[in-house]
N, C-alpha and C positions, 0 to 999 in steps of 0.2 A: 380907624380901620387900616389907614395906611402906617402908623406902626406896628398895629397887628400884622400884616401881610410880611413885614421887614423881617421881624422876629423871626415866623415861619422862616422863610427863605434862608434868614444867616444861621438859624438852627439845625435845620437841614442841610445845608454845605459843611456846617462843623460835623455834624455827623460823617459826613462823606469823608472828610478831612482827616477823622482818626479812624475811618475801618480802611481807608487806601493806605493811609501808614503803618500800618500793621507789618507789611512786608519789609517794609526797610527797618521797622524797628528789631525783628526777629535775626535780619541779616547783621545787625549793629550790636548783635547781643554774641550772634555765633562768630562775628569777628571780635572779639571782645572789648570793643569802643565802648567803654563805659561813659566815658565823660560824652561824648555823642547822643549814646544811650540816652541818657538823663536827660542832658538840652533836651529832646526832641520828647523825649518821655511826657515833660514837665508845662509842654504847650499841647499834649495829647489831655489831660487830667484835668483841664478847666473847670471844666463840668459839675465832674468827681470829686474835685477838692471842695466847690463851695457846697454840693450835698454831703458830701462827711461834714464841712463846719456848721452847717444848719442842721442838720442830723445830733450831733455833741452838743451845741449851747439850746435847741428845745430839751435833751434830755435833760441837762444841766438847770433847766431853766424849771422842767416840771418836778425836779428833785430825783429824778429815777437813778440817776447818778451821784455819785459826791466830790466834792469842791477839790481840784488839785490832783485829784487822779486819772485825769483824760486831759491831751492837750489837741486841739486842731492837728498841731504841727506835726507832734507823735503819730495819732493816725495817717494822716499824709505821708509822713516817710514808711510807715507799715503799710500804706498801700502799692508806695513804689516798689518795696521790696517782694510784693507779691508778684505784683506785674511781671517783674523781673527771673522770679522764679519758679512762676508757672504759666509764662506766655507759651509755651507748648499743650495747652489745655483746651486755646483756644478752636473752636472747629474749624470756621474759615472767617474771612475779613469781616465779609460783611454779618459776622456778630460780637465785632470784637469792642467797638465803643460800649455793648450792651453788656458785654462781657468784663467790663473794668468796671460797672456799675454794678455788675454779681460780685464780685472782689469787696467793693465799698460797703456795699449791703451786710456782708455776712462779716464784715470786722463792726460797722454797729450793730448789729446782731449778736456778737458776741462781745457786745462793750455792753450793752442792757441786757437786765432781766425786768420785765414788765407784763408779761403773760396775763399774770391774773388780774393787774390794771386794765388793760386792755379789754379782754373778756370781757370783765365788769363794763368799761364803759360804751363799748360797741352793744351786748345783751340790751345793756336797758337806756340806749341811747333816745328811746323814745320817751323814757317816760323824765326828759329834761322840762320842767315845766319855762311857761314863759318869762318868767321872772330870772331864771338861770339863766337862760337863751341871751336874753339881753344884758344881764350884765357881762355877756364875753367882750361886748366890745367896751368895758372900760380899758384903757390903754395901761394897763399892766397885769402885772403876773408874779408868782411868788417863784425868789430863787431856790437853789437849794437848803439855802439857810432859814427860809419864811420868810426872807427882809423881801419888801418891796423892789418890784425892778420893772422900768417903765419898758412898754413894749420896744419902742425906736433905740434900747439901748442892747436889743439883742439882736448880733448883726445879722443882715440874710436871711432876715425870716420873710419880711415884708417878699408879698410876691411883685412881679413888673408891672406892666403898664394895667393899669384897673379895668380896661374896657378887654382888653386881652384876657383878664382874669372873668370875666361876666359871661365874655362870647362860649366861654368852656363850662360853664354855670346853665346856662340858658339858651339852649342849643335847639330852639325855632323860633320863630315869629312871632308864637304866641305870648313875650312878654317884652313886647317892644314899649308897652308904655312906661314899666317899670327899666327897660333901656334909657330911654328918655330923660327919668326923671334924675334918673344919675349922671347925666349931662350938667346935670346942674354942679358948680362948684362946691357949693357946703352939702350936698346928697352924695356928692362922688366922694368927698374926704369922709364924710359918716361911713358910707358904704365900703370903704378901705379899711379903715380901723376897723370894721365889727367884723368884715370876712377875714382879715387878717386873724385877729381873736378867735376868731371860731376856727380856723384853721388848727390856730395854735393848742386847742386844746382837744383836737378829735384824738383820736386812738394812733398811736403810728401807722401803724399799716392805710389805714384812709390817707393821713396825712401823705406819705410818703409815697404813694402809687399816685395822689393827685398830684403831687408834683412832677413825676419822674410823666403824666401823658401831660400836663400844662405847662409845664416848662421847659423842662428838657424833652420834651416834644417824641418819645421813647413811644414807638406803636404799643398795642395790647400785647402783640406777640413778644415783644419785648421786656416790657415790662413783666412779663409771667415770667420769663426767664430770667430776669434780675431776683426777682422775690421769690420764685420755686414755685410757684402755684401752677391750676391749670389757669387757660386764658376765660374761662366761663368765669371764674372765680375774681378774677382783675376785673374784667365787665359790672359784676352784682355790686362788687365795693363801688367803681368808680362812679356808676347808678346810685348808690345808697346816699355816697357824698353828695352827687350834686344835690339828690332830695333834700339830703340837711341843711347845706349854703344857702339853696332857694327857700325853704323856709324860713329861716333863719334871719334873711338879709326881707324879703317880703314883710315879714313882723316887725323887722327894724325899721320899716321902709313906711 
């Protein structure tokens, strides 16, 4: 709990961190400090850069893309150059970190097409039977090529601390014993591995809105405005997720 509470905290000040800079970064841009610019740019994008790279190797990982034609890097400098060129877009500071994370969103958005994956596997996400369910947590996954590729070798997918990942899973009292039982060491690394896996194979949009409120700690209001949706519509996914995890990780459990 006490690195749960930690996270919070240092997630929230980084937040605060890049919508207060916002102003100097706009002054640094109309002064034409570029090299400034950049420095300061490039400890604003933390965030931003490791969800574009976890964003490109799950595409890359679930084949939606192909081998050699997206680099981390490449997006990352095409996110700078966006910042750069329409930091005039932004409305006021305080939505401007959520505002680089619209920027990132709509360059993978326009780096996949997956529409009808998607569809398909959100529609009939129920009718996954339990034999499917469970083998998500063998620890691997097919690259782009079919070859085998073990999960721990795709960086930044694993989410943080496991109990931080549950507390956003299971959000009352009412499943303290399956809390519990994931105190234990070999239930906690089971329970990592299989949420990890099921993470890894939901629909982007699930996947991507659960991270953007569990990690980067981005409100619902927020988040609607990174991905264009209404906020009703972030609520029903972020609900549908936790349904599937909890089931999911309950049957593995």
């Amino acid at each position: 709990m006490e690195n749960t509470l930690h996270y919070d905290k240092r997630q929230a000040e980084f937040h605060r961190f890049v919508n207060e800079n916002y102003p100097v970064l706009k002054r640094l841009r109309e002064e034409d400090k570029r090299e400034a610019f950049n420095e300061l740019l490039l400890k604003l994008l933390q965030g931003a850069k490791r969800y574009l790279t976890r964003g490109l190797r799950i595409a890359l990982a679930k084949g939606v893309i192909s081998h050699n034609k997206y680099r981390p890097e490449d997006l990352f400098d095409q996110l700078i150059l966006e910042v750069y060129d329409h930091l005039d877009e932004v409305g006021d500071k305080g939505q401007f970190h959520s505002w680089i994370f619209q920027r990132a969103e709509k360059l993978l958005s326009d780096m996949e097409v997956e529409e009808e994956f998607e569809a398909y596997l959100y529609d009939n996400i129920d009718d996954y039977s339990k034999a499917e369910r469970e083998g998500m947590d063998e620890a691997f996954s097919t690259d782009g090529d079919g070859d085998l590729v073990m999960m721990d070798e795709l960086d930044d997918i694993s989410y943080r601390d496991h109990h931080y990942l549950l507390k956003n899973i299971f959000l009352d009292d009412a499943h303290e014993d399956l809390m519990a039982l994931m105190e234990k060491e070999d239930s906690r690394e089971r329970a990592q591995g299989h949420l990890d896996a099921t993470l890894f194979r939901l629909p982007q949009p699930m996947r991507s809105i659960f991270e953007l409120v569990t990690e980067q700690l981005f409100s619902l209001e927020d988040v609607a405005l990174i991905k264009g949706m209404p906020v009703a519509r972030v609520e029903e996914i972020m609900d549908r997720t936790r349904e599937i995890l909890q089931t999911s990780l309950k049957e593995r459990l």
